[in-house]
C-alpha positions, 0 to 999 in steps of 0.5 A: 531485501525482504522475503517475498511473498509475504500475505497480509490480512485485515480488515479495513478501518477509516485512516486520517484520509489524507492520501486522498488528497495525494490523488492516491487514496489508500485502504488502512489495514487494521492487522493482528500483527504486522508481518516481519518485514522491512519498511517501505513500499511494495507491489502488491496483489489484492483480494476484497473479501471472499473475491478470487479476483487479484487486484494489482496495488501498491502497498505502504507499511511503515512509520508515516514519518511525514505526518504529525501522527506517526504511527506503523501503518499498512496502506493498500492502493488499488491501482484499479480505480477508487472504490469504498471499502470501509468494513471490507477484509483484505488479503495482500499478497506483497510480490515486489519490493519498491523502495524503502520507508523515507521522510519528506521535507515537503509534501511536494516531494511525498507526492512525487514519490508516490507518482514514482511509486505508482508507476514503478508498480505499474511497470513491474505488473505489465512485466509479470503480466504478459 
């Protein structure tokens, strides 16, 4: 199990967009270094630059095995709504491991998960939140 909580910083660059198209769109985190920790999915609170606000998110790190491009990614969702942005700074603190990294046969079954995922942080958040 990873050790929890773990911050992250970086700033937000333009990714392949294709969690757009998922109804998930994801903010790519460019990072001096990845943090030591294991792959997978995680609830996450957000901050968007010099903001105090914590927004409740769902994080990505790890390889995107069901792409062509696979590549070590940290992928921020806002669970808030959709907002832009590009050239932002982020700090992430990662508060609540969800499930480890997998590869998807299908994209119907990526999107799947990432419903589950989704919600599985919602839950947790309205869990730590009362």
């Amino acid at each position: 199990m990873p050790q929890l909580p773990c911050r992250v910083e970086g700033a937000v660059v333009e990714g392949l967009q294709l969690a757009r198209s998922t109804g998930f769109p994801t903010a790519n985190l460019s990072l001096l270094a990845f943090p030591n920790i294991e792959h997978g999915v995680y609830a996450a609170w957000t901050k968007i630059g010099t903001s105090d606000v914590c927004i409740p998110s769902v994080v990505f790190f790890g390889i995107t095995y069901s792409i062509r491009h696979a590549s070590e990614r940290f992928e921020v969702h806002l669970l808030d709504g959709n907002r832009e942005l590009y050239g932002s700074s982020l700090a992430v603190e990662l508060v609540h491991f969800i499930r480890h990294n997998k590869h998807f046969s299908k994209a119907e079954d990526l999107q799947m998960a990432i419903e589950k995922d989704v919600a599985d942080a919602k839950l947790f958040f309205t869990r730590v939140c009362v």
